[in-house]
C-alpha positions in Angstrom: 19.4 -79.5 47.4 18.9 -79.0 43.8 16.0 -77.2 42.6 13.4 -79.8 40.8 12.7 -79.1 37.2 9.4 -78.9 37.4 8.9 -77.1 34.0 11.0 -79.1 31.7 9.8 -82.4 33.4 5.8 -81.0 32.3 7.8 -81.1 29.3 9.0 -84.2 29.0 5.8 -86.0 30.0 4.0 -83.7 27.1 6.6 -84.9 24.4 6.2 -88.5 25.8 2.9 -88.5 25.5 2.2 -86.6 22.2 5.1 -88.2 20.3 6.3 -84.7 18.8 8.0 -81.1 20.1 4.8 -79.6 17.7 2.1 -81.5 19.4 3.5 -81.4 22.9 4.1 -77.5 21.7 -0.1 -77.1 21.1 -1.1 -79.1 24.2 0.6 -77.2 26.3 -0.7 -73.8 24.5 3.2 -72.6 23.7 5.2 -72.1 21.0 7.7 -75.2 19.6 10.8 -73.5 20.0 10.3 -72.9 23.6 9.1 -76.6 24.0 13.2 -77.2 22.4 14.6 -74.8 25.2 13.1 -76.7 27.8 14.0 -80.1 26.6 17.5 -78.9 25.9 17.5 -77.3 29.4 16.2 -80.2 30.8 18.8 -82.9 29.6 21.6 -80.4 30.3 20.2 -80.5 34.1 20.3 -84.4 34.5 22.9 -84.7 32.4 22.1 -87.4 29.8 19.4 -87.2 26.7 15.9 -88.6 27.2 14.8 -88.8 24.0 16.9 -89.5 20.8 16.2 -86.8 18.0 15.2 -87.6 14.0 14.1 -85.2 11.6 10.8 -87.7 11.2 10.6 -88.3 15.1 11.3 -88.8 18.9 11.7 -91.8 20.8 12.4 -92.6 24.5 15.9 -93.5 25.2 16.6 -96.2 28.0 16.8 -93.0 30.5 13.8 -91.4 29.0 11.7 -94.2 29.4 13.1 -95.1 33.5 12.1 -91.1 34.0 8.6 -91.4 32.6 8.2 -94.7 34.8 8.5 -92.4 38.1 7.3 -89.2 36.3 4.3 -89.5 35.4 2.9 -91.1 38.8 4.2 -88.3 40.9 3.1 -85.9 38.2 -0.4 -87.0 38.2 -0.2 -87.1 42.7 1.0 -83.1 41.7 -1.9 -82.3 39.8 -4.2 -84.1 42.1 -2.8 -82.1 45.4 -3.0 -78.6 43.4 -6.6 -79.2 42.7 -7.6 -80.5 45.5 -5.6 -77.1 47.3 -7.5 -74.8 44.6 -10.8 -76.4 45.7 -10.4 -75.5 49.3 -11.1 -72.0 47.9 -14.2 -72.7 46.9 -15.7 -75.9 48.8 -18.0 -75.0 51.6 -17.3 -78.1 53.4 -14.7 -79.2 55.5 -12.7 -78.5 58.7 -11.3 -75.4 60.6 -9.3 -75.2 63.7 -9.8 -72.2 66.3 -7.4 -71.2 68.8 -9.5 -69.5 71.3 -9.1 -68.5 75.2 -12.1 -70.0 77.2 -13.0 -66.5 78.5 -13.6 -65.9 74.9 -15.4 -69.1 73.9 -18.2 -68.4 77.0 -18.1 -64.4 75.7 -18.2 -64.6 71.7 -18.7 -68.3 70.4 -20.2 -71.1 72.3 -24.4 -69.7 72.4 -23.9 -69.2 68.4 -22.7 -72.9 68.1 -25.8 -74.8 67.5 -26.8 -72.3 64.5 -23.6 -72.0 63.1 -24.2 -75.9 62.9 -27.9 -75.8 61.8 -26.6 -73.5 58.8 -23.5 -75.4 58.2 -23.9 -79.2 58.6 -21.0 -80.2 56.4 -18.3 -77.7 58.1 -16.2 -79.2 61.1 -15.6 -76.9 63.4 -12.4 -77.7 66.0 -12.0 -75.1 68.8 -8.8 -75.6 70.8 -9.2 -73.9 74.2 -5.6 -72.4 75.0 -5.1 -69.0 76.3 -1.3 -69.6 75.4 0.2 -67.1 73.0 0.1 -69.5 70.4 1.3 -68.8 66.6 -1.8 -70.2 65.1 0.3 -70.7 61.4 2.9 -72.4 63.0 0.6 -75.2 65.3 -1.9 -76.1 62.2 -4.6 -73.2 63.1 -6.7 -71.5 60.4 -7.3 -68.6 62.9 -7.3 -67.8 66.3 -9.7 -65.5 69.0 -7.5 -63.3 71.2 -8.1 -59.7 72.8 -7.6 -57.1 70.4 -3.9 -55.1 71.3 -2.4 -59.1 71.0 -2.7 -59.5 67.4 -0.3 -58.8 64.8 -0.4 -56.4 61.8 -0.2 -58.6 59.7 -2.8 -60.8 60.4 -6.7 -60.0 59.3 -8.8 -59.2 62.6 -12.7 -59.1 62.5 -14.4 -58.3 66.1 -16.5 -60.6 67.6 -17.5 -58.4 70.5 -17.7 -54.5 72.2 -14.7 -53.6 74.5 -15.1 -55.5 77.2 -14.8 -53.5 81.0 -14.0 -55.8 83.8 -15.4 -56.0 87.1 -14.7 -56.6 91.1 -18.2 -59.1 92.4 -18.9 -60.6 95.7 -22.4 -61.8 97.0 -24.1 -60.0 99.2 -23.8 -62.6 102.0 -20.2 -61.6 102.0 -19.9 -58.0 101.7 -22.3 -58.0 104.8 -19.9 -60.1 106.5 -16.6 -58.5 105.5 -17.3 -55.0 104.4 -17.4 -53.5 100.9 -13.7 -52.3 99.9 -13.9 -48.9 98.9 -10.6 -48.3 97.2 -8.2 -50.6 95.7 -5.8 -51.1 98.6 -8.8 -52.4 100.5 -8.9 -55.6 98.5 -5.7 -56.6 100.1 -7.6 -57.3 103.6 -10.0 -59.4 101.7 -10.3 -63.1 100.5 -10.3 -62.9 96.7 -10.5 -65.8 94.9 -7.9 -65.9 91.8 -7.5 -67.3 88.9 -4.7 -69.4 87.0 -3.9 -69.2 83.7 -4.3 -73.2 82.6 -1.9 -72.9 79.8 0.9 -70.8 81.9 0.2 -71.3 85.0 0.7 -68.4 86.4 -2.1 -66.5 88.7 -4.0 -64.0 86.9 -2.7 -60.2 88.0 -5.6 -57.8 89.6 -5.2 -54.9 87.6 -7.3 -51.6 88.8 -7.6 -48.1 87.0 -6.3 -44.7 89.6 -5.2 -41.5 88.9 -1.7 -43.1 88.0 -3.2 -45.2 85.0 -3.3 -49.5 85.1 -1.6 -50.6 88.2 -1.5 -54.0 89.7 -2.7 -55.2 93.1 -1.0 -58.2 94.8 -4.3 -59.9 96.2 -4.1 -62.2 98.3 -6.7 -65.2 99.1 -7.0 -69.2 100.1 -8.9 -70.6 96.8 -6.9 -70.1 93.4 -8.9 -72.0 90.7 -8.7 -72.4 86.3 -12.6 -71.9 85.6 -14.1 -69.0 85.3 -17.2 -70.7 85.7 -15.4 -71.6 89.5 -14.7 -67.9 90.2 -18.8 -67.3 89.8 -19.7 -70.4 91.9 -17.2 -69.6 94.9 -18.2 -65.9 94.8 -21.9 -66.8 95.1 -21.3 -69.2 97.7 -19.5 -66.2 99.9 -15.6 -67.2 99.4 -14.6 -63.8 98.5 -14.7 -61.7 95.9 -13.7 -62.1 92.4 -12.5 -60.3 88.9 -13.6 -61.4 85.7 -15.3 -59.4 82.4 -18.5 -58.1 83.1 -20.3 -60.2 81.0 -19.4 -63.1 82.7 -21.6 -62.1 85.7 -24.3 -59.7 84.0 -27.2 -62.2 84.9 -26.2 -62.5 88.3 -26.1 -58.7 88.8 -29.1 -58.4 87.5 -30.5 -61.2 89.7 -29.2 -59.7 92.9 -26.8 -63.1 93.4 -23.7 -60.9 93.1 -22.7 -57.3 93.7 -20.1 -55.5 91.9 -17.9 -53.1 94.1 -15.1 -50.7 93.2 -16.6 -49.6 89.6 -14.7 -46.4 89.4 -11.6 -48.6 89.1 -12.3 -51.1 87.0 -10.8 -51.3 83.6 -11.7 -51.5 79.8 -9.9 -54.2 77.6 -10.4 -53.6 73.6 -12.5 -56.9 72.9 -12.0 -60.4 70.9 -11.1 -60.1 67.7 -11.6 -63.6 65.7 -7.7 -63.0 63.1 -6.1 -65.3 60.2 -3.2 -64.8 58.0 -4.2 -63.5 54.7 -2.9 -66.0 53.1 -6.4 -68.0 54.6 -8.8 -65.4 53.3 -9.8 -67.0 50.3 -10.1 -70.1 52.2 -14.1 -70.5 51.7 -14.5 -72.6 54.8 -12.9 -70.3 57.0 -15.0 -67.7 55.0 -18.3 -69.2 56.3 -17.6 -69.0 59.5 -16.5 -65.6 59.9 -19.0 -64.2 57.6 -21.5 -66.2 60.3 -19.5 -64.3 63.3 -20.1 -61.1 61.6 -23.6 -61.4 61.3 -24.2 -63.1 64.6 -22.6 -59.7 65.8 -24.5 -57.4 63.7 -27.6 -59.3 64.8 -26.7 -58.7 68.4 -25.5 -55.1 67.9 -29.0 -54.5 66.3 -30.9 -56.7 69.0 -29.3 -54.2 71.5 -29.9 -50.9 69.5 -33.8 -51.6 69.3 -34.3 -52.7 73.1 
């Protein structure tokens, strides 16, 4: 496909309108002979001559005036779209979409929502809960929320929250019954209650650290569900005993519903990172909201520091 004149059709339009090379010259801030070259340049591309040439002036030709009819229309829609694209970079209203994995929406994003709001009336804010492996440029996203070692280079990463160790829970009511494991190999006489990746579909692997560094236990276990909210529920209730963050479940240690088991073998994970291409940073919509993240974290970081 041939490329579009863009240049010499500005041009064209500023010659059309200004009735002269000279004056189309000073609108368009440049100087008259390079207004020629691109007139020249631009008849030589179509091939035929859009305006016919006097020493006292320029008129349309019949080809001249069937290119300003569909010219200068589309050239004004042009205009129109670049401004309305520089203006995203300063606007502060407007819509974002998130990608971001549920685990993370529970963890980093969904108690700051109703402030974020308060602030920030005229943003929309569209969170897509996929843990798929999505590429957020690709499928429309402005940015994305994954754990930290899945993010590329070459995309700008700003962490919404501390590494993140995991834990092995059960209620009490059930470690009575069944015994507390005291190694990893001992989950595999236990009920564990797993969990399936919604956007995959595959069941979660039980990872432990040992001596031998991150190793994976086949559990085994008659309730697989896709909530981690589920996994909390059915380990209260006594079904077994289940993996998630530690976060997840920190009021329920606390409260005595749950008990971890196995904490010399649990793992760390790096954290969620909230990342956009660079080519979004000076989007000032997307700017709000992670400048809002950042603080939020800070705030917390702080909050923790002083208790």
């Amino acid at each position: 496909m041939a490329k579009l004149p863009v240049t010499g059709l500005e041009v064209f339009l500023a010659i059309a309108e200004h009735g002269s090379l000279r004056r189309a010259a000073n609108a368009l801030a440049v100087q008259p002979p390079a207004i020629s070259h691109q007139l020249k340049s631009l008849e030589a591309e179509i091939g035929v001559a859009v305006f016919a040439r006097t020493t006292r002036r320029v008129t349309l030709t019949d080809a001249g005036r069937a290119l300003l009819k569909r010219t200068k229309p589309a050239m004004v829609e042009l205009r129109e779209a670049v401004e309305e694209a520089r203006g995203s970079a300063t606007t502060r209203s407007g819509a974002i979409r998130v990608s971001i994995p549920y685990v993370a929406y529970q963890l980093a994003v969904a108690h700051k929502l109703a402030e974020f709001q308060k602030r920030f009336p005229d943003v929309e804010l569209e969170l897509s809960l996929n843990e798929a492996f999505v590429d957020i440029a690709l499928e429309g996203y402005h940015a994305g929320v994954r754990m930290g070692d899945h993010i590329r280079e070459d995309m700008i990463a700003v962490r919404l929250t501390p590494p993140l160790k995991q834990v092995f829970f059960a209620s009490p009511t059930y470690l009575k019954s069944h015994g507390r494991p005291q190694e990893p190999q001992d989950l595999l006489q236990h009920c564990c209650i797993r969990y399936r990746y919604i956007a995959s579909r595959k069941i979660a692997e039980w990872e432990v650290q040992g001596s031998q560094g991150i190793t994976s236990i086949d559990v085994k276990g008659g309730l697989v569900v896709d909530s981690t909210n589920a996994v909390i529920l059915a380990a209260r209730s006594g079904s077994g005993i289940g993996w998630l963050f530690r976060p997840n479940i920190e009021e329920d240690l606390k409260s005595g519903a749950l008990e971890s088991v196995l904490d010399d073998y649990v793992i760390e994970r790096p954290g969620y990172f909230l990342y956009y291409p660079k080519s979004h940073a000076r989007m000032e919509v997307l700017r709000i909201f992670v400048d809002f993240m950042k603080d939020q974290r800070s705030k917390a970081l702080s909050e923790t520091l002083s208790s």
